[in-house]
N, C-alpha and C positions, 0 to 999 in steps of 0.2 A: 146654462149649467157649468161652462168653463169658468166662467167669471167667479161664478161662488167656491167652484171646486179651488180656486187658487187660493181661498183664506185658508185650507186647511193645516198650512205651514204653520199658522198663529197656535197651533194648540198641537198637532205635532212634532214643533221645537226641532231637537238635533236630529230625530226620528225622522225629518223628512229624507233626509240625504239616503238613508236607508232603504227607503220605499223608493227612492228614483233610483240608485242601482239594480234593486228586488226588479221593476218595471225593466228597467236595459237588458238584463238577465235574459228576460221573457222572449226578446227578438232571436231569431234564426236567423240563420247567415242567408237566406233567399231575402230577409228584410220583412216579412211577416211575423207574427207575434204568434209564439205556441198556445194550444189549445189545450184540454184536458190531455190529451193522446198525445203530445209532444208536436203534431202536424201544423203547420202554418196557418190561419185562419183569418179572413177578413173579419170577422164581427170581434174575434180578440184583438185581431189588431187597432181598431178603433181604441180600444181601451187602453191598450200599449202607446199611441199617442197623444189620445187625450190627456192621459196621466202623466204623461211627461211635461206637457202644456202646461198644463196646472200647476205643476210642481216649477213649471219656468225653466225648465235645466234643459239643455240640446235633446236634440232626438237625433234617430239612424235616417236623415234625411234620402241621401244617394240610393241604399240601400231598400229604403221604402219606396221612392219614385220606382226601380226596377220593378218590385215587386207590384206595387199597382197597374203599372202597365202592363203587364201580362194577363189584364185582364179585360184589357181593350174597352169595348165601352160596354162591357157587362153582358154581351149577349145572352149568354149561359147560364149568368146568374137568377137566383131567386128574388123576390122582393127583399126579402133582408137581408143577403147578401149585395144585390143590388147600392139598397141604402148604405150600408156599411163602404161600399167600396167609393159614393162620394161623399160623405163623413171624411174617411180616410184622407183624400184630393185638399178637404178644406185646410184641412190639418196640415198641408203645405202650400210654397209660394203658389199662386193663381196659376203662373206661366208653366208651371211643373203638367197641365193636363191639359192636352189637346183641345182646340176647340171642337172638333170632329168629335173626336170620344165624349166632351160637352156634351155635347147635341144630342149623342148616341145614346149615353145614359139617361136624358131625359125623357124621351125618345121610347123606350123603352119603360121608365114608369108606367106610364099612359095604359101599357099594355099590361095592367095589374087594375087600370079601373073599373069597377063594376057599376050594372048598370040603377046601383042602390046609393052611387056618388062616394063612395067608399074605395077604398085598396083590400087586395087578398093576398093570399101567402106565393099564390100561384096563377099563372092565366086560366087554367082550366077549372079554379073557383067560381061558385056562380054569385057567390056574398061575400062583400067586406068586412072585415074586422078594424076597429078601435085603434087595437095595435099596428098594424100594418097602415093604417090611412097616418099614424101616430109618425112614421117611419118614411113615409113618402113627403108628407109634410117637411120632414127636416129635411131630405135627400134636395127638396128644391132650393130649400136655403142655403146649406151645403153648395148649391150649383151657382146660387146668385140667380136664381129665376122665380120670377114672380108664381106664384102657386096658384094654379088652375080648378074652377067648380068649388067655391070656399062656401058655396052658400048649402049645395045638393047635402055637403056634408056637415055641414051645420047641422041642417037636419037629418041626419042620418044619426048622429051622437047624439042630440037630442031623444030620440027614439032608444037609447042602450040605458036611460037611466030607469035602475028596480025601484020597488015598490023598498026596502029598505033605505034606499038614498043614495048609496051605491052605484058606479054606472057597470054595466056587462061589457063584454068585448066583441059580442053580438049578439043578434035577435034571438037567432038559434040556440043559444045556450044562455037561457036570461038572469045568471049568477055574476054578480059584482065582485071585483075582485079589488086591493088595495093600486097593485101596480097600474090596472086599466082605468081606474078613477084615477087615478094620479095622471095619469095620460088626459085620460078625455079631459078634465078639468084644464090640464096646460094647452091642449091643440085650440079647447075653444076659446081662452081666454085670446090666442093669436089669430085666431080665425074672426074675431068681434061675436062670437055668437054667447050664447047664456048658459052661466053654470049655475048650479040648481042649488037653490039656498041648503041644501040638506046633503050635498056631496061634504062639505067640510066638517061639517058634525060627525057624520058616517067615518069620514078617514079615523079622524080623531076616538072612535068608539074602537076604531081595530088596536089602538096600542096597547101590547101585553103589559102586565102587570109588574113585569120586571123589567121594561123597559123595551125601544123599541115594537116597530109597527108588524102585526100579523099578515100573513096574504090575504087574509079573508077571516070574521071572524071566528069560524071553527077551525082555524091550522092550530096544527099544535105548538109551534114554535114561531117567534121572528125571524124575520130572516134582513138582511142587509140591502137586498135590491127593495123589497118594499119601504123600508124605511126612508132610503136615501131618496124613493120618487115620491114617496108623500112628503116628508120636508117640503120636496119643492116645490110642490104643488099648491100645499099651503101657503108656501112663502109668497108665490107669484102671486095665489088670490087673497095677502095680505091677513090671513087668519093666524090669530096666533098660535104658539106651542111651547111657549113659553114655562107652561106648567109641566111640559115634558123633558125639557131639555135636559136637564140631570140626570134622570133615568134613561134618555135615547142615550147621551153620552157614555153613562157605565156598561148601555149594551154594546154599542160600538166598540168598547175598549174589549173589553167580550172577545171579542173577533181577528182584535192583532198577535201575529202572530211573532213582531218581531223583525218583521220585512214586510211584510203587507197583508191583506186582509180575507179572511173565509168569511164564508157566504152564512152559513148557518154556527150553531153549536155541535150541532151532527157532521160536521164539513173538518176536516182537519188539515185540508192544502190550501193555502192562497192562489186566485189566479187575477191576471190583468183586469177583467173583468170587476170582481169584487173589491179587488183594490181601488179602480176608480171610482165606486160607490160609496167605499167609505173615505174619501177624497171628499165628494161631494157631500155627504152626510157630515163629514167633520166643518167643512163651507157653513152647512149651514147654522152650525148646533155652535158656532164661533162667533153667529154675527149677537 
């Protein structure tokens, strides 16, 4: 995803320089990246250096080291918090995170697996979601550790694809969504397992009319995070979108504000978040 987000300078132009002060902006003096609420947030702050990455221009190194530390090897945290906090680690020098809190954090995935070979949002879940196995998956990449039970979950996503084509984000709730297809589709293509001849047609059915990918196809609006993880999705399983690309692009364009990027048409603030999506969405809508 970093790799593609970095073309977005080829079609952002002088605008990029913009989007990476817009990004600098976003850090708090603790070294964490604001959130809706102005408060520090791991999962923004993923966003806040990923997008600095991308863009290639420094980030608040010192400041970020502080700030990840304080949260030792994630004890407390949630699975997504969790993953966000080694996201964040990769995003600096290796020697910046303890081996101990290594360990610790892995250590602790573990304790989010269920026994349907999946990840949950919480220990006290009794099923995994899509999403969260989606999240744990990169937290071990992130760590430099080999990723553990690739098979139980193979088939576990195997089992979330609907009768639409679509995949769900669990059993329990068996509605497909853009972003969790865009997910399962990418975990399994890294996992060697099989994506389903009819998830790529499906993405491809959500793109609104005026450009830009739906959540699902009765939303009323595109929104930006879908867009930017079906590109990818597509791109990695080598499906074209070719015939979309002008119209994702005018939606995209849609969404700047000038510094960086809102999420919807209904959305009138940009944050760290949505900015690295359309980072990645401009990656891909360039090559």
């Amino acid at each position: 995803m970093l790799q593609v987000a970095r073309l977005a300078p080829t079609l952002l132009h002088e605008a990029a320089d913009r989007v990476a002060d817009y990004l600098r902006s976003q850090f708090n003096s603790d070294g964490g990246v604001r959130d809706r609420s102005g408060a520090s947030d791991l999962y923004y702050t993923v966003f806040g250096l990923e997008g600095l990455a991308a863009l290639q221009v420094g980030i608040p190194q010192d400041s970020a080291v502080e700030y990840l530390r304080s949260f030792s090897d994630g004890a407390s945290l949630d699975l997504v918090h969790l993953a966000c906090l080694a996201r964040c680690w990769a995003s600096l020098p290796r020697e910046a995170l303890g081996e101990g809190d290594r360990r610790g954090i892995l250590a602790r995935l573990e304790h989010f697996r269920r026994a349907d070979g999946a990840y949950a949002a919480d220990v006290d879940e009794e099923y995994g979601t899509a999403y969260h196995s989606f999240l744990a998956y990169g937290a071990h990449q992130d760590l430099g550790h080999e990723f553990p039970g690739s098979v139980p979950l193979r088939g576990f996503l195997e089992g979330l694809m609907t009768a639409p084509g679509g995949y769900a984000n669990s059993k329990a709730v068996p509605v497909a969504t853009t972003p969790t297809t865009a997910a399962v589709m990418t975990l399994q293509r890294h996992l060697g397992g099989v994506v389903s001849e009819s998830a790529g047609p499906w993405l491809l059915g959500c793109v609104a009319s005026e450009g830009g990918f739906l959540a699902a196809p009765s939303a009323p609006m595109p929104d930006l995070l879908s867009t930017a993880t079906a590109l990818h999705a597509l791109a990695g399983c080598e499906i074209s979108f070719e015939a979309i690309r002008e119209p994702c692009l005018d939606f995209v364009d849609t969404l700047w504000t000038g510094q960086g990027f809102c999420g919807t048409w209904s959305d009138a603030d940009p944050d760290a978040e949505y900015t690295y999506y359309g980072l990645l969405a401009l990656g891909h809508l360039s090559l």
